[in-house]
C-alpha positions, 0 to 999 in steps of 0.5 A: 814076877818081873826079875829085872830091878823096877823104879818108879819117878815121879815127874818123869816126864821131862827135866831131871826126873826124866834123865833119872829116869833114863839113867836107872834105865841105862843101868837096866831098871825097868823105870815107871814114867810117873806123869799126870799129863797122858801125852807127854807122859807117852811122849817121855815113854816113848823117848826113853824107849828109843833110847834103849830103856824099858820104860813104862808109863804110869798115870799119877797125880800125886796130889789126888788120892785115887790116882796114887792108889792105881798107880800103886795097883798097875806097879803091882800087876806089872812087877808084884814090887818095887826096888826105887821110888824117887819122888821127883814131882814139885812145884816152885808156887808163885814167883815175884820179881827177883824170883822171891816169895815174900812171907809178909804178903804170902799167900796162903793159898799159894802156900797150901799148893805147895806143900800139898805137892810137895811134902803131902804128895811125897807122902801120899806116894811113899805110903802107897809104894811101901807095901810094894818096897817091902817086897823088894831085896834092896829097896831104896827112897830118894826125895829131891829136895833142894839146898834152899831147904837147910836151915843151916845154910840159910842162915849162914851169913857166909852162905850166899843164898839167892831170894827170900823164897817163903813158900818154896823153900820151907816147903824142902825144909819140910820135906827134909824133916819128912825124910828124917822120919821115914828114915826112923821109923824104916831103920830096922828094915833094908829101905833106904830113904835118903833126900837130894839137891840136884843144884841150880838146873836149866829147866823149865822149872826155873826159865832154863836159868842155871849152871846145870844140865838135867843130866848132871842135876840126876847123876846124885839121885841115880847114885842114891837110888842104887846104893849098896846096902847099909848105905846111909839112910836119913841124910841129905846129899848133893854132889859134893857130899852130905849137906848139913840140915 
């Protein structure tokens, strides 16, 4: 068995799930490059090689069954566990102008995308990698999320909050809620499940629109993904601190 520590992100091909990717491999985690697309998961492998990390790649479709079932499969074959899944991998759905998403003229199809990816593939993922998480001695779950996903924030009226965005961010909220109820149910075990903003990143997820680079955008999922243990669990973060639901 594979004594060095094994993480597995997902959408690990490029943006921030990629330097979450390089940073747990700086700090000497054997990281799962989690793509659907071959050449530029091999691309993003390949990178992060030549940057010094043990990476690996790993076929995965979260939104497709079989696919989260192998990737489930070669993890095992590879280390027989895993210490950190971060379920990175999420879609923005179909912007109007202004990047809003109007949910008087939602479409509905649209929505079912989103959340498919979103909420279902994380835990599709999640209950696939339990078994190998369980193996683990401090097995940690980390969802990036989004501050677009509090409802407390969103319905501050003091809260500057950007776009309607009826499809993409009641998909976090969803996700959020997810999140509490791993937490839950996994509170007499040593998993750790834990939900994070990474802000407003310049990436291609957005049109390279933000304050943020993909580094800086990590730096909070990595730290939730090394927590010491009985470190906090069911709670929602972003750089500055826990963030109110």
């Amino acid at each position: 068995m594979n004594e060095k520590k094994i993480a597995l992100v997902t959408g690990a091909n490029k943006g921030i799930g990629h330097e979450i990717a390089a940073g747990l491999g700086a700090l000497g985690y054997s990281v799962g490059v989690g793509a659907r697309d071959r050449d530029r998961r091999a691309a993003a492998v390949e990178k992060l090689r030549a940057g010094g990390a043990d990476a690996f790649g790993v076929p995965l479709d979260v939104t497709d069954d079989q696919s989260v079932a192998e990737a489930a499969e070669l993890v095992e074959r590879r280390a027989g566990r895993l210490d950190v899944l971060v379920n990175n991998a999420g879609i923005s759905g179909e912007l109007g102008p202004g990047w809003a998403q109007d949910p008087t003229a939602v479409d509905f199809g649209e929505l079912r995308r989103v959340v498919e990816t979103n909420v279902i593939g994380v835990m599709r993922v999640t209950n696939a990698m339990l078994p190998l998480l369980r193996c683990s001695a401090s097995p940690r779950v980390v969802n990036v999320s989004s501050r677009l996903g509090s409802l407390t924030l969103q319905t501050d009226p003091g809260v500057e909050t950007g776009p309607v965005m009826a499809v993409y961010a009641p998909s976090k909220s969803f996700l959020n809620a997810v999140t509490v109820q791993y937490a839950r149910q996994l509170a007499d075990t040593d998993i750790l499940v834990n939900v994070v903003c990474p802000g407003l990143v310049a990436t291609d997820f957005n049109g390279f629109h933000g304050p943020r680079t993909p580094g800086q955008g990590a730096a909070v999922a990595i730290r939730l993904a090394t927590l010491p243990d009985g470190g906090p669990s069911g709670a929602f973060f972003d750089d500055g601190g826990e963030i109110p639901w």
